[in-house]
N, C-alpha and C positions, 0 to 999 in steps of 0.2 A: 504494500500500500504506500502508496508516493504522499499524500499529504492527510496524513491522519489529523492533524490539529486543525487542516480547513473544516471536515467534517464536522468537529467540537465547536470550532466556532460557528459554523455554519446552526447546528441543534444549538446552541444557548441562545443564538439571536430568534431563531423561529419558537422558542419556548417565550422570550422578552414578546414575540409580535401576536403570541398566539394570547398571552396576560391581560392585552389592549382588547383584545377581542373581548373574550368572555374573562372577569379578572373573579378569581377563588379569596379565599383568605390565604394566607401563607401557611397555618398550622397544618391545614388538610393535606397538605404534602409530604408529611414526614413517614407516614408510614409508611406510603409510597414508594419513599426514598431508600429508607431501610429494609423493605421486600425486596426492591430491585437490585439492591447492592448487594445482600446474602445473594440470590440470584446469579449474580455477575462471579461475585466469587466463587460460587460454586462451577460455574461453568469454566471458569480460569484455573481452578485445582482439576478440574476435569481435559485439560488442554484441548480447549474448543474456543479459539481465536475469534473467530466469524461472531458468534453468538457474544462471547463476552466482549465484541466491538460493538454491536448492535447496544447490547445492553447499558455500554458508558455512552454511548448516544442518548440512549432513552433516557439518561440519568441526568447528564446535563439541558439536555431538554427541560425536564423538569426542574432542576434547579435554575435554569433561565425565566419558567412560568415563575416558581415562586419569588424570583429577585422581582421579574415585573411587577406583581400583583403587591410583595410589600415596597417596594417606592408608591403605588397607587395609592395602597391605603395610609401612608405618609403623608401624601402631598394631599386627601382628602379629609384628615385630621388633622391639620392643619387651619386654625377658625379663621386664618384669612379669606381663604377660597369664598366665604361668606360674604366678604366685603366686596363682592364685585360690582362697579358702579358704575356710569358713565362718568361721572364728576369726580373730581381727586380730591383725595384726604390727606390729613395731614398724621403722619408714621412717627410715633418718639422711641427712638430706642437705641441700643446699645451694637457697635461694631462688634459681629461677630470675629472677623480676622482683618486683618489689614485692606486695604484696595486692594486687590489685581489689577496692577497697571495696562493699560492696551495701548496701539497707536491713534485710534480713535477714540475709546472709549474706556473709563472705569467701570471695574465692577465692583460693587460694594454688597455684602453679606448681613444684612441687619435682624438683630433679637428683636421682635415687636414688641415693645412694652405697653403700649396705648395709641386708642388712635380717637384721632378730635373728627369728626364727620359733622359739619350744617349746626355748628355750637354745639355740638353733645362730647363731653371727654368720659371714653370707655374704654376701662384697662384692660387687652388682649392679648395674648400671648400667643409670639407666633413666629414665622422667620418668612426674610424676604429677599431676592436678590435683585437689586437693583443695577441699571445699566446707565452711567453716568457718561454724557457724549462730553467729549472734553473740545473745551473752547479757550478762547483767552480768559474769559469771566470766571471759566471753575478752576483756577489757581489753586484755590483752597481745599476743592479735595485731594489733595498733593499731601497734602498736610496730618489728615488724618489717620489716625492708626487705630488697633485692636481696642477694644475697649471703651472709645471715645461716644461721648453720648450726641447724638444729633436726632434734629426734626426735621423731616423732608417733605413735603407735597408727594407721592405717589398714586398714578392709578390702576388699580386692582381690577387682575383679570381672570376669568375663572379658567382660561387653559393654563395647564403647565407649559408649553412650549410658546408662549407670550413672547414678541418683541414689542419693545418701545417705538423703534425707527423701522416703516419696512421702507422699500425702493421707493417711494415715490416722497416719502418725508425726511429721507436723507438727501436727495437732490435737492431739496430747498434749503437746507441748513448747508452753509459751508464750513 
């Protein structure tokens, strides 16, 4: 077999896309896990290659389902998801790690500690990553580090794979 590891990776990403599909809870997977494995190993003390490759397929597969299905249920216990708005709020919280510098853009990693919405201050707990376009005016997020408490205008969106900027609002901003 010339590329065993495309295989593996080829079943953990169809076990991630099958997750999107229909998503389980993660627990339900363990047993699963652990029949298939005695399985595997029984067929590998038995020197039957074929089968015990079939079966680390089946295996990563399924650990790809269940990595999917818990970032889902992650990113859905999450009480910002709640906050999905057309209008922005204003986010107080705590840097979770430094910026990640880009040549465009900062990313910033924020602890939600409260959020002010239309006068109402409600303390929620939650995490956010924010996508900071760097200009001559945002100097100042140069400056920040882990730990630093700030309040930002953010607007919340209920997909996970959310941009701020697409194609057609980056060509206006230079």
């Amino acid at each position: 077999m010339a590329f065993p590891f495309l295989f593996l990776t080829l079943s953990l990403s169809a076990g991630i896309v099958f997750s999107r599909i229909s998503p389980l809870p993660p627990f339900v997977f363990a047993p699963c896990l652990l029949l298939i494995t005695l399985l595997c190993w029984r067929q590998f003390l038995y020197h039957q290659p074929r089968r015990t490759f079939a079966l680390l397929i089946a295996i990563t597969s399924i650990c790809g389902f269940a990595l999917g299905s818990h970032h889902m249920a992650e990113y859905s216990a999450n009480p910002l998801t709640q906050w999905a708005t057309s209008e922005y709020v204003d986010c107080i919280g705590v840097l979770a790690a430094s910026p990640s510098r880009g040549q465009t853009t900062d990313t910033l990693l924020l602890r939600v500690k409260a959020i002010e919405w239309e006068g109402t201050h409600t303390h929620l707990q939650g995490s956010l990553r924010l996508s900071v376009r760097i200009t001559p005016e945002s100097v100042r997020t140069r400056r920040l580090l882990a730990g630093d408490t700030i309040r930002v205008p953010v607007k919340i969106s209920t997909g996970p794979g959310f941009r701020n900027f697409d194609g057609r609002s980056r060509k206006r901003f230079p």
